[in-house]
C-alpha positions as CSV (number, residue, x, y, z in Angstrom):
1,X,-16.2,-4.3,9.5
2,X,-17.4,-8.1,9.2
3,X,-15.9,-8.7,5.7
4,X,-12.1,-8.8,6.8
5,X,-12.3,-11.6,8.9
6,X,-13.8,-13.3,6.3
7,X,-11.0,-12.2,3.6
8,X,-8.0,-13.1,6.6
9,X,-9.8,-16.2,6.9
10,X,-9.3,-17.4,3.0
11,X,-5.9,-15.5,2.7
12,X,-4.8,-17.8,5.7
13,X,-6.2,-21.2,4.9
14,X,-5.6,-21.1,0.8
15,X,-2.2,-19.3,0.7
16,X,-1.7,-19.1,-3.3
17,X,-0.7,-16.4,-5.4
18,X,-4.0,-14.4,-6.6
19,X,-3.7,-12.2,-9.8
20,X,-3.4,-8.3,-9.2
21,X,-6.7,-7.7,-11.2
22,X,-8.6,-8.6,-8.2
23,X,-7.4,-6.5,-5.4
24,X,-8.1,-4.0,-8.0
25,X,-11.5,-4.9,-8.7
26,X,-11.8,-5.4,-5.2
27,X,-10.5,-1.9,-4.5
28,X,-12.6,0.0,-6.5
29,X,-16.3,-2.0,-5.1
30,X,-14.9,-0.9,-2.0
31,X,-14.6,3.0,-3.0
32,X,-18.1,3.0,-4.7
33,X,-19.3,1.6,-1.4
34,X,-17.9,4.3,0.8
35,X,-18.0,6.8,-1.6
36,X,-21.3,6.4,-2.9
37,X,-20.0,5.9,-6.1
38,X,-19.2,9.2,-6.3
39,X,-15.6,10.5,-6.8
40,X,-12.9,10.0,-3.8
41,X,-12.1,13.1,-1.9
42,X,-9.5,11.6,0.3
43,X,-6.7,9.0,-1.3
44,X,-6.6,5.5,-0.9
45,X,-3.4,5.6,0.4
46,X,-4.1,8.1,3.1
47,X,-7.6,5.9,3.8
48,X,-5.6,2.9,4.5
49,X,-2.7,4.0,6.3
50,X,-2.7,3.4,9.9
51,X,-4.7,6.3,12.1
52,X,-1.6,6.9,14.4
53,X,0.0,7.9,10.9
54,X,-2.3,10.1,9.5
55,X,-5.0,7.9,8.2
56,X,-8.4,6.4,8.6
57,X,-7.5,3.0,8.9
58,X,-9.2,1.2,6.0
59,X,-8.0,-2.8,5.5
60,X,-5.6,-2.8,2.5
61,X,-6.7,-6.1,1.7
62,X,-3.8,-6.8,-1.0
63,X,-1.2,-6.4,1.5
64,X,-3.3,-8.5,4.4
65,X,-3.1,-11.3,1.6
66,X,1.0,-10.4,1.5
67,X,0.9,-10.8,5.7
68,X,-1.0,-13.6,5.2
69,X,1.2,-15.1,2.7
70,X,4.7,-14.1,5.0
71,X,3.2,-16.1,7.6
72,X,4.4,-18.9,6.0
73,X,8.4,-17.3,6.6
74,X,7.8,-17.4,10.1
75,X,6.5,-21.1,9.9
76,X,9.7,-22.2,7.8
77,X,12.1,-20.5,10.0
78,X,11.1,-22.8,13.3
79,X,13.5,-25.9,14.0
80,X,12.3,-27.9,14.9
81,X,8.4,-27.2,12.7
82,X,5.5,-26.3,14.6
83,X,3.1,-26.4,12.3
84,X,1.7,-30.6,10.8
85,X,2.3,-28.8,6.9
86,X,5.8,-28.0,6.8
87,X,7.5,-31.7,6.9
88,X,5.0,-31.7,3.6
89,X,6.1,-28.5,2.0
90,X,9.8,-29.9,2.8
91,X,9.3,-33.1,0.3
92,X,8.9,-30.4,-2.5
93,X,13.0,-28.5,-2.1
94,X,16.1,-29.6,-2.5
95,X,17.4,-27.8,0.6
96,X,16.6,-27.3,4.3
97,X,12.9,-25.2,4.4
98,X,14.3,-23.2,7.4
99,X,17.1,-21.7,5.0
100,X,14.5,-21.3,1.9
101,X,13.4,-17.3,2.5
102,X,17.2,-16.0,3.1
103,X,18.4,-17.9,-0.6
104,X,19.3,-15.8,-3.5
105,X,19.2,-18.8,-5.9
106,X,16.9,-19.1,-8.8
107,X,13.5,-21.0,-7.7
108,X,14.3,-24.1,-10.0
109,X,17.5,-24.9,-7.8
110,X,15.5,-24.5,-4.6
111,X,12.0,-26.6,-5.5
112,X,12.2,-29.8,-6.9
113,X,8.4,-30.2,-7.8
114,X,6.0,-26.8,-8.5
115,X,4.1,-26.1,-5.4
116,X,1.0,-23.9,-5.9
117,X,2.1,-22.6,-1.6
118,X,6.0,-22.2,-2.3
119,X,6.0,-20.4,-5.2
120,X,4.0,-17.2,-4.7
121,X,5.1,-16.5,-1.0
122,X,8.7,-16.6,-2.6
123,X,7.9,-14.6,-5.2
124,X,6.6,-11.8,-3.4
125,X,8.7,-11.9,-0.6
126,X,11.5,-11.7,-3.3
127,X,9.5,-8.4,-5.1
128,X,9.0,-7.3,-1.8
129,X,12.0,-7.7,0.6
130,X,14.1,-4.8,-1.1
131,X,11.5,-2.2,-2.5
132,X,10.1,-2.1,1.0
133,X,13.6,-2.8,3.1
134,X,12.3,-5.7,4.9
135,X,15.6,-8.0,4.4
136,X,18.5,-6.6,2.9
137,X,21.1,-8.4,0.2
138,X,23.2,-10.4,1.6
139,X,21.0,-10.6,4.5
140,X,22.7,-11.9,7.8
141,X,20.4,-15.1,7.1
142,X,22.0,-15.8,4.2
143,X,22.8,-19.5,4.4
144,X,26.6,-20.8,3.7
145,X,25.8,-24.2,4.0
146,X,23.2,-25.6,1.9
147,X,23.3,-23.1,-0.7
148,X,23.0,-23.9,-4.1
149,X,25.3,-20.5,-5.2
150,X,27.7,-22.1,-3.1
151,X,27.7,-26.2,-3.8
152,X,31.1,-27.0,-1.6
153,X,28.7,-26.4,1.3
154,X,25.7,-28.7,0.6
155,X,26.0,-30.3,3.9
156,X,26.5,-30.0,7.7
157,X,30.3,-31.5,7.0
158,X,31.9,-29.0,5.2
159,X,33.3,-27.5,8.1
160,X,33.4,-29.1,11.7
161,X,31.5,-26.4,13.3
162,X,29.2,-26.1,16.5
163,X,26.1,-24.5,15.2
164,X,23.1,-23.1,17.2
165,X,20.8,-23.6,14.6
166,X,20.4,-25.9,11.3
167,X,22.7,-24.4,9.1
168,X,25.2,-22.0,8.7
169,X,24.6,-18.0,8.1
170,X,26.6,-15.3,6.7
171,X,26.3,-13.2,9.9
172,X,28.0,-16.2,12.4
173,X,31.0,-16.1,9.9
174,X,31.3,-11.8,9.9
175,X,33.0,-10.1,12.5
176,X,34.1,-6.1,12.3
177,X,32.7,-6.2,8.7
178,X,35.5,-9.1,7.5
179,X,35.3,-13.0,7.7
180,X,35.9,-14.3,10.8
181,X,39.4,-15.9,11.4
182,X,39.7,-19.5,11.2
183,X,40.6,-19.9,15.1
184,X,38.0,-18.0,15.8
185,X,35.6,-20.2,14.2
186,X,36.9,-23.5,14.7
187,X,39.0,-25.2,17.8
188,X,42.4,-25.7,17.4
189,X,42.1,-29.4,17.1
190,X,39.9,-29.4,14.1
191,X,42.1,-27.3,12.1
192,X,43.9,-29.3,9.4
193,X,44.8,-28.1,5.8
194,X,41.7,-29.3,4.6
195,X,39.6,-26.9,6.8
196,X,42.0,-24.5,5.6
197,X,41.4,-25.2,2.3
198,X,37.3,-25.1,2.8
199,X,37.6,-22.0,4.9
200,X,39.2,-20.5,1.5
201,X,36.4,-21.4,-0.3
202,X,34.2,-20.2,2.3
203,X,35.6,-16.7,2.6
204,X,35.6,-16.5,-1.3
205,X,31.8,-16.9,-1.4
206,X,31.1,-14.8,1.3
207,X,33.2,-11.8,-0.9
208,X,31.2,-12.9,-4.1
209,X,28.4,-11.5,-2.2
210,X,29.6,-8.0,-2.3
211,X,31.8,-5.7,-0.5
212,X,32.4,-7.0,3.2
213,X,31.4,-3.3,4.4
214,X,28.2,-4.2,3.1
215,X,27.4,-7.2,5.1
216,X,25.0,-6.6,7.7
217,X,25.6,-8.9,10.8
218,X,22.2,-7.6,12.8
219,X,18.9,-8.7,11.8
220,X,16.3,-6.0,10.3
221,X,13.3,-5.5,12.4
222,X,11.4,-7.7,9.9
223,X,13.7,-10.7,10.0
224,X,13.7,-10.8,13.7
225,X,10.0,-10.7,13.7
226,X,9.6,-13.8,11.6
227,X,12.8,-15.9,13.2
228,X,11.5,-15.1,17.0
229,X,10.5,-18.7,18.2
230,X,8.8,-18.8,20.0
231,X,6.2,-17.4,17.1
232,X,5.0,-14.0,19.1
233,X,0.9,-13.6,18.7
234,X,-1.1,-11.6,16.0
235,X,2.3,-12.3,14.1
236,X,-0.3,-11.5,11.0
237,X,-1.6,-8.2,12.3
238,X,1.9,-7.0,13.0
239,X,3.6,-8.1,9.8
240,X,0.7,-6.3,8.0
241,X,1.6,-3.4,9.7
242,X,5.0,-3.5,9.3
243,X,4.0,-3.9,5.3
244,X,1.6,-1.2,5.9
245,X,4.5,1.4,7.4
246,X,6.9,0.3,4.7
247,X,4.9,0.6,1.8
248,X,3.7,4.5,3.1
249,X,6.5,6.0,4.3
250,X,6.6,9.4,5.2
251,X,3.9,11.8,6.2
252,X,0.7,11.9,4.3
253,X,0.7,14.3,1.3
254,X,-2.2,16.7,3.1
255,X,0.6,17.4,5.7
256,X,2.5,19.2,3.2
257,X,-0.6,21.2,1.9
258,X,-0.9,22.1,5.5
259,X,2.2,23.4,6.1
260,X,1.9,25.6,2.8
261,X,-1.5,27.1,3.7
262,X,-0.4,27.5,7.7
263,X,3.0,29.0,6.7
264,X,4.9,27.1,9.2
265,X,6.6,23.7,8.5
266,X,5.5,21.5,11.2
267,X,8.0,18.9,12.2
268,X,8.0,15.2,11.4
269,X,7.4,14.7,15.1
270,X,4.7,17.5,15.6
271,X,2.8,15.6,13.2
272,X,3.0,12.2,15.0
273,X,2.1,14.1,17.9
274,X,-1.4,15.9,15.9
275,X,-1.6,11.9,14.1
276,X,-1.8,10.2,18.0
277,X,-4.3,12.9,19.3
278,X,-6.5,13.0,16.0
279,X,-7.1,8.8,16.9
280,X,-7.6,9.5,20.4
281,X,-9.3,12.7,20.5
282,X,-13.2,11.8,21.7
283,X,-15.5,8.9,21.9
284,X,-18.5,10.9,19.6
285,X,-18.0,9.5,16.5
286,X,-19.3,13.1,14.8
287,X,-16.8,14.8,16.3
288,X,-13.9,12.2,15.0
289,X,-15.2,12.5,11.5
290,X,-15.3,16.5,11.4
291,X,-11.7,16.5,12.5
292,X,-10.6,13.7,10.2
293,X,-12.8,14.8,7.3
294,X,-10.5,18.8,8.0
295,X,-7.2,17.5,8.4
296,X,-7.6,15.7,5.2
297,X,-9.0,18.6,3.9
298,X,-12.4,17.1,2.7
299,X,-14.7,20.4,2.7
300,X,-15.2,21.9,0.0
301,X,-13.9,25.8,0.6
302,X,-14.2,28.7,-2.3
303,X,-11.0,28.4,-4.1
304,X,-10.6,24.6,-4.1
305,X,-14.9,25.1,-5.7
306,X,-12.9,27.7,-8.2
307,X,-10.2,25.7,-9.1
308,X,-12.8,23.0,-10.3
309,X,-15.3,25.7,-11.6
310,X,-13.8,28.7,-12.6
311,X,-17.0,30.9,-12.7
312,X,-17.5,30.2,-8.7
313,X,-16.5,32.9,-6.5
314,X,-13.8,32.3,-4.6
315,X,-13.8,35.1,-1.9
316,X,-15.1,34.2,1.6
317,X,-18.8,33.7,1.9
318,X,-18.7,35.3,5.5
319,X,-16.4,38.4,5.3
320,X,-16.8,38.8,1.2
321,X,-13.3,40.6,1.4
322,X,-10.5,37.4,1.3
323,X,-9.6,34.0,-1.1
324,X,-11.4,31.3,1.4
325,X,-9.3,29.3,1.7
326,X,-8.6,26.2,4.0
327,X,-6.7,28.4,6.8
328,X,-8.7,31.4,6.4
329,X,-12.7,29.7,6.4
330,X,-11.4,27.7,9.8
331,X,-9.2,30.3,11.2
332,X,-8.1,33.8,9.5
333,X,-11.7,35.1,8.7
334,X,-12.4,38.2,10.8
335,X,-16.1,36.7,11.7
336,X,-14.6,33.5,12.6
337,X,-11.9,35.0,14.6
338,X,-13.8,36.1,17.3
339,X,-15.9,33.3,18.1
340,X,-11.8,31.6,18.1
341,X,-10.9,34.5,20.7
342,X,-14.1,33.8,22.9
343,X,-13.5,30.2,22.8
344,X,-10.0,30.5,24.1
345,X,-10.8,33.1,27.0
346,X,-13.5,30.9,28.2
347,X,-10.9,27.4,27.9
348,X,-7.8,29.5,29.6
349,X,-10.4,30.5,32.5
350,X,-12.1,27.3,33.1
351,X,-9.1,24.7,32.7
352,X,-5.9,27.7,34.0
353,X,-4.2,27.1,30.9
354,X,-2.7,30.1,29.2
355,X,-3.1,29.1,25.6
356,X,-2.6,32.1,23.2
357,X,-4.9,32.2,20.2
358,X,-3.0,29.9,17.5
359,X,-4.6,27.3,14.5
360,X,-2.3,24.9,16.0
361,X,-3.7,24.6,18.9
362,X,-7.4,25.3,18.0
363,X,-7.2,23.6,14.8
364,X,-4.4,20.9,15.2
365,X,-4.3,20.3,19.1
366,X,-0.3,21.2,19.1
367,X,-0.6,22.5,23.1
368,X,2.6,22.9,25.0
369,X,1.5,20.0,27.5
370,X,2.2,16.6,27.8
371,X,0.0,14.3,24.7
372,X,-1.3,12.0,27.6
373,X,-2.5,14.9,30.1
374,X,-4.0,16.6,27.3
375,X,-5.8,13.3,25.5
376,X,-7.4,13.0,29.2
377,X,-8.1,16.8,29.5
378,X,-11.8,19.5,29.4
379,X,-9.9,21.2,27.2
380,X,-9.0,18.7,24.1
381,X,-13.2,18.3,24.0
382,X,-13.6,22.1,24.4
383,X,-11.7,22.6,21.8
384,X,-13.1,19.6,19.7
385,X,-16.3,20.9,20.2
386,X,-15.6,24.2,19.0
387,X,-14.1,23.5,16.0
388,X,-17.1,20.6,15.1
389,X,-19.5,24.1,14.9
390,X,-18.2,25.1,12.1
391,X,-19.5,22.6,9.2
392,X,-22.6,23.2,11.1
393,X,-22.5,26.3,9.7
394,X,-20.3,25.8,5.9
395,X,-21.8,28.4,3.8
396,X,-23.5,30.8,5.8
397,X,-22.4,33.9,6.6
398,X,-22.8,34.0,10.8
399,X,-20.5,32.1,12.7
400,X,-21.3,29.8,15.3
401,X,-22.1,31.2,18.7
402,X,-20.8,30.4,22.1
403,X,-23.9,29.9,23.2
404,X,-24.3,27.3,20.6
405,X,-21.0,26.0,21.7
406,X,-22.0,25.5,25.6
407,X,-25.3,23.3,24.5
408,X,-23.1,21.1,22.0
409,X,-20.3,20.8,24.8
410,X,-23.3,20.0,27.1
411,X,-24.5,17.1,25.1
412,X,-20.6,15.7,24.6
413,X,-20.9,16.3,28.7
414,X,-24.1,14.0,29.2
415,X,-22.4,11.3,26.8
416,X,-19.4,11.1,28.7
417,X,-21.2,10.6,32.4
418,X,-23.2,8.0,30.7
419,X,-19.9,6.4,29.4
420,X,-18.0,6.5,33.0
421,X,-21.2,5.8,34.8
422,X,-21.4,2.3,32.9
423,X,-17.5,1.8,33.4
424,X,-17.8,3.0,37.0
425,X,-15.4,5.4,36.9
426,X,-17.5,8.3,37.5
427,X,-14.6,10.3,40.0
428,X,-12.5,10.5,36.8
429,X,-15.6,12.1,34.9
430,X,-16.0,14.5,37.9
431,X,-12.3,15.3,37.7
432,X,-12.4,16.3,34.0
433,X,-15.9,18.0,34.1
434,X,-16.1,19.5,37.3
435,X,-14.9,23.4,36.4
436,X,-17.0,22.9,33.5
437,X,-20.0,22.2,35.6
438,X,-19.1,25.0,37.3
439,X,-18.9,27.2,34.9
440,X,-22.8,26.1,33.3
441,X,-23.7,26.8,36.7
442,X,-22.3,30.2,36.9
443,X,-21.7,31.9,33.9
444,X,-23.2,30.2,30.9
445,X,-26.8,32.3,31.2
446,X,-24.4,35.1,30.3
447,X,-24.2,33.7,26.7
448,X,-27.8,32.9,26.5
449,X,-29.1,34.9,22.9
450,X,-31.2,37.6,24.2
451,X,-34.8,37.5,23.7
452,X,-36.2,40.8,21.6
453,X,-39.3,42.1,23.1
454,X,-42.4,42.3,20.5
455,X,-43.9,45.3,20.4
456,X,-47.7,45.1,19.7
């Protein structure tokens, strides 16, 4: 996809504020491109979230232009600056830029002149950092010096500390979810009444913040990701997909339809486990799209046609005697079910396994061995294979064969050698294929259709 690099490109050099109305205009040109400006059958927000969460990975461009924005955090939070712009964007505040994401004051306290770069990434951060529990408030960041909520510490000499870093935060001053104790904080020496005093006033700031068992003293996963110096690399890929994970938490909502139709409730884990293997499941792209296009449920099956046209039959086009539904056109349909149960004899035979007929195995590749083994297994492109047959044949009343099968296994086969032939791996192909040579050798004529003689 060429256009995102373009979009990161302007998102990164021209970081300003641009007006919701054009993500969703941009938004919906994108849909009528990939849906033929027809309507969606899958969800934007399962489209963009990430494939090892259940989606197809689609660039949510608003939130790239968030990431892109958020860079700028990590840039402010260096000391000393790494980056030529920053001594510039400091001539614009009133305070320290390395403190400026982690204040709670109003923008007019922090920014002495409007800056078209300042302002937005604040302003989202601020919409953001909550609603997605990026930061939390107080964060540990929180400054104590050089705060405008807290004007007796507007400079390094308020108290005669030894600081790591340029100023002061609210988790150096926290211990065991209390302020620190004076001799804790400063030497012995440099207590006088007047530290006593400020420490006073310091300690009644830090409890105008909130409760002290409230106070976070570690750092979320977000604030550490933009404080880290040195500044780790695709910092803008991984903040957009911590934004991405944030803003979709949960599983998809198909997951839950799934579980209804199935009757069993798959586990939160199960499902990262199905998520992982659906992204890593073959290198034929048809064969990635029939299993993303059924586990988001895009086929069309009798009662979902019903539901939008009530005069459509909803019984099974194959047996004519059940509701088709999801489960039952891929798995439960008596026609369907033995091609399943011949599928499965042939896989336990060839690969050993001793798989028992299930749709989560067949259908959702929930095997009782490890993820890894199985990813690199015959049996996950058996099983593929098997299960791409039957859109082949949506609508018709005969299954697919197992002699159909064995030819569209043979040309997954062929692809493969070519692929570890060119990456000159070719003993790993031979590993993985070599019963299933075997068994095309001896024992796939016995699924050949049989030729009816014509009688003249």
């Amino acid at each position: 996809m060429n256009i995102l690099p373009r979009f990161l490109y302007i998102f990164q050099t021209v970081p300003i504020g641009v007006p919701p109305k054009f993500f969703a205009l941009l938004r919906t040109n994108l849909l009528k491109f990939i849906w033929n400006d027809t309507h969606p059958r899958v969800s934007y927000a399962d489209m963009t979230r990430h494939r090892n969460r259940g989606g197809l990975g689609l660039p949510h461009l608003e939130l790239y232009h968030t990431a892109a924005l958020f860079l700028k955090i990590s840039d402010w939070s260096m000391s000393p600056p790494t980056k030529l712009w920053v001594p510039l964007e400091q001539k614009c505040l009133k305070i320290p830029i390395t403190t400026l994401p982690w204040q709670t004051a109003p923008l007019t306290k922090l920014i002495s002149s409007p800056n078209p770069l300042i302002t937005p990434t604040l302003r989202r951060w601020r919409i953001l950092k909550m609603s997605l529990s990026l930061s939390t408030h107080p964060s540990p960041l929180t400054p104590l010096t050089f705060n405008p909520l807290f004007p007796d510490g507007m400079s390094h000499h308020f108290l005669p500390l030894e600081l790591d870093g340029p100023y002061l935060t609210l988790a150096t001053c926290m211990a065991n979810a209390a302020p620190r104790p004076i001799s804790d904080m400063l030497r012995q020496d440099k207590i006088t009444p007047l530290t006593h005093f400020r420490y006073q006033q310091l300690t009644h700031f830090i409890q105008s913040l909130g409760p002290p068992q409230t106070v976070r003293t570690d750092e979320s996963p977000f604030e550490t990701l933009c404080t880290r110096d040195p500044r780790p690399p695709h910092l803008l890929s991984t903040i957009y997909g911590s934004l991405l994970d944030a803003s979709t938490p949960g599983l998809p909502a198909y997951a839950g339809r799934w579980n209804r139709d199935i009757g069993t409730d798959i586990s939160d884990e199960d499902w990262g486990l199905i998520f992982q293997t659906a992204a890593h499941a073959s290198r034929s792209l048809h064969i990635q799209q029939t299993h993303y296009k059924f586990l988001m449920r895009w086929y069309l099956t009798p009662t979902r046609l019903h539901k939008i046209y009530s005069t459509t039959d909803k019984t099974c086009w194959r047996c004519r005697d059940s509701p088709g539904t999801f489960v039952h056109i891929w798995w439960e349909c008596s026609m369907i079910r033995s091609y399943w149960d011949s599928v499965f004899t042939i896989i336990n035979e060839i690969t050993g396994l001793d798989l028992d007929p299930s749709p989560l195995v067949a259908l959702f590749h929930l095997v009782p061995i490890p993820t890894l083994t199985y990813r690199n297994s015959l049996a996950i492109q058996l099983f593929n294979v098997a299960k791409s047959l039957i859109p082949r044949k949506w609508r018709l009343v005969t299954p697919p064969t197992i002699w159909e099968w064995i030819q569209a296994v043979e040309g997954v086969r062929e692809m493969e050698e070519m692929f570890f032939s060119r990456s000159s791996k070719y003993d790993k192909y031979h590993v993985i294929w070599y019963w299933w040579l075997d068994f095309r050798t001896q024992r796939s004529r016995d699924y050949a259709p049989q030729l009816v003689p014509v009688v003249e």
